[in-house]
N, C-alpha and C positions, 0 to 999 in steps of 0.2 A: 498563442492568444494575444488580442491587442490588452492594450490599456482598459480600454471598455470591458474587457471582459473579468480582467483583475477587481476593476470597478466594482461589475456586476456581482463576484463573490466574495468580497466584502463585504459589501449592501447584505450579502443573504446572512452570511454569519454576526453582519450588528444586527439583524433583525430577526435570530433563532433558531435561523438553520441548523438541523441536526444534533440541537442540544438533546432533549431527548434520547439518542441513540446512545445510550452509554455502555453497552456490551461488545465485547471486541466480538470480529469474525469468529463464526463458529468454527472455521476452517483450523485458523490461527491457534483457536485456544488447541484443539482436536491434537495440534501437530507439535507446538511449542515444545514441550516434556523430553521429545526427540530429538530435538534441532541444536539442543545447547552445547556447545566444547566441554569439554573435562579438565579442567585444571586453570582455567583465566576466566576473567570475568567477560561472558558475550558480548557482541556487537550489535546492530540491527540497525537497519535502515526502512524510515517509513514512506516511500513516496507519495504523494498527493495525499500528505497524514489530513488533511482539514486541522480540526480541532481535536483530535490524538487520542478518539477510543483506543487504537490500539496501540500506537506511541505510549499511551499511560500503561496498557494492560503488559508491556513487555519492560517496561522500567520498573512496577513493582514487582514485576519474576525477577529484579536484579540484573536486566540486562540494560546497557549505555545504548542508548537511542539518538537518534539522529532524524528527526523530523523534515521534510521537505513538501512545502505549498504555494502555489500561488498567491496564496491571500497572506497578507500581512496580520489583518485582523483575525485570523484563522488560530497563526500562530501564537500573535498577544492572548490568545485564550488560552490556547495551549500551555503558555509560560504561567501564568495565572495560576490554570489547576496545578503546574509542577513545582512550583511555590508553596501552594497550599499542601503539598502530601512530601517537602522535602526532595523531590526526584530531580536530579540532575537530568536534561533533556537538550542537547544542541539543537538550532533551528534554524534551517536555510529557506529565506524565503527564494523560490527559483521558479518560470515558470517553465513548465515541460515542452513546450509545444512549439516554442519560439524559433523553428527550424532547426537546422542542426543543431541538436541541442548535447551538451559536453558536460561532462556528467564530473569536471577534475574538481570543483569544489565540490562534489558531494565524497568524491575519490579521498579528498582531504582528508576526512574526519573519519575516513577505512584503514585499512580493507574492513568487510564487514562477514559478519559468520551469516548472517542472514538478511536480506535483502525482501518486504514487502510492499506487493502494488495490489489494493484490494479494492476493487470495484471501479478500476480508473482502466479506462482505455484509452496505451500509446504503446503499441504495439515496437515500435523502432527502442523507444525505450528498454520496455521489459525485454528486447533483445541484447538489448546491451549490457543490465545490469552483472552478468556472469565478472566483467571486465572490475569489477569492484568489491568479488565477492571473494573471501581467504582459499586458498584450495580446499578444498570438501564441504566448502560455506553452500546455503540453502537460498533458492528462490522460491516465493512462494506467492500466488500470483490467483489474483480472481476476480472475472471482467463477466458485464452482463451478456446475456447469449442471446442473439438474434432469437425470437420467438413470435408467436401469435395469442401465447396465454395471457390470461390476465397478470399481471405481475406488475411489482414496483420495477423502480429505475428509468434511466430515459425514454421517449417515445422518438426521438431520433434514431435509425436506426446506424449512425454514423459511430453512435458511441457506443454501438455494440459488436459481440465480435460473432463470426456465424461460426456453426460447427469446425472441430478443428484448428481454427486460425489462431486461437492462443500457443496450444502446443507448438504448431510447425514454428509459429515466432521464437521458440527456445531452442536455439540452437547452439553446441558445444556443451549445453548440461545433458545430465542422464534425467528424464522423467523419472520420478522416484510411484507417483501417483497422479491419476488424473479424473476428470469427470465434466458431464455436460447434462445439465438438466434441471428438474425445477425442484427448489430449495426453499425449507420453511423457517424463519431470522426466528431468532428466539422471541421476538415479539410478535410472533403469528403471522405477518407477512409473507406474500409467496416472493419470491425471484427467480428467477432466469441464470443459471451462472454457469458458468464455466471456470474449473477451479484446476490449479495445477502445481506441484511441490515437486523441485527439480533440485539437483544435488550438481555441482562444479567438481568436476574428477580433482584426487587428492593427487 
C-alpha cells in the first residue's frame, strides 16, 4: 500500500469505521476453547487487527496479543479500549502489502501458539505465517470468497479469494478444518468466506 492508502484508513477509523462491529469472528470464538497450550500463558498474533474486535476478545480469554495494522489511528483505538479494560496488548503498526514483506518484527514479539488473518486478503502472507508460529501453534485464517450473492465485504474482486485459493496458500500446515460458503455475522449480515484452521506439525 502507498502512503495514500494508509491515509485513506485512517480518515475511515477517525471517521467510525467499524466501531459498531464489536463481536469477534464467529469462527475464532467457535475454535478458541481448543487452540490454547496447557501450562503457559498463550500467544496470538492479530494481523490487519483494525481496531481489535478480536485482539480484545483473545486478551480477555487471557491470552498476550500482538496487534498488527496499517493504520496508526487503528491502533491509538485499540490501545484506548486496552487501557480502559486493563489488557496488556503489543502493537506494530506494519503495512502488509509493501512488497516483500518480512514478517521479523512481528517474529519478535513470537513465536506465537496462534496466529489470525480474518477477513483480510494477502495470500503470500498467510503463507508465511507457519514461519512464526511454536510447533503445534494454530493458524486460523478467513478471507472473503469470490461470489455473485448479495453479501457484505469488498465489490473488488481483487480482495477476494475464489474457491480453494485460501487452503492451497497453507502450505507445510495440516488443514485441521476448512469451509467455503455463505455465512450469517452475528449481526444478521450475510458474507461470502472462506474459512480455514490449520495446525503447524509438533
Amino acid at each position: 500500500m502507498s502512503q495514500a492508502d494508509r491515509d485513506k484508513w485512517n480518515q475511515r477509523y477517525r471517521d467510525g469505521a467499524y466501531v459498531a462491529r464489536k463481536h469477534p469472528s464467529a469462527l475464532l470464538a467457535k475454535w478458541l476453547p481448543r487452540l490454547a497450550p496447557k501450562g503457559r500463558p498463550p500467544t496470538a498474533v492479530d494481523l490487519a487487527s483494525g481496531i481489535g474486535r478480536n485482539t480484545l476478545f483473545l486478551a480477555r480469554q487471557g491470552w498476550r496479543v500482538c496487534a498488527v495494522d496499517i493504520s496508526e489511528v487503528a491502533l491509538g483505538q485499540l490501545a484506548a479500549a486496552a487501557e480502559e479494560e486493563n489488557l496488556e496488548i503489543a502493537r506494530i503498526p506494519k503495512d502488509l502489502e509493501a512488497g516483500d514483506v518480512r514478517l521479523d518484527d512481528i517474529a519478535a514479539e513470537g513465536p506465537f501458539d496462534l496466529a489470525i488473518v480474518i477477513r483480510y486478503t494477502n495470500l503470500p502472507v498467510i503463507a508465511s505465517l507457519g514461519d512464526i508460529l511454536v510447533p503445534g501453534g494454530y493458524l486460523l485464517a478467513e478471507s472473503h470468497l469470490v461470489t455473485d450473492a448479495d453479501v457484505i465485504g469488498p465489490t473488488d474482486q481483487r480482495f477476494r479469494v475464489a474457491p480453494g485459493e485460501l487452503r492451497s496458500a497453507v502450505t507445510g500446515l495440516e488443514i485441521i478444518a476448512s469451509y467455503e460458503g455463505i455465512v450469517e455475522d452475528p449481526d444478521r449480515r450475510r458474507a461470502a468466506l472462506a474459512q480455514l484452521v490449520a495446525r503447524k506439525p509438533a
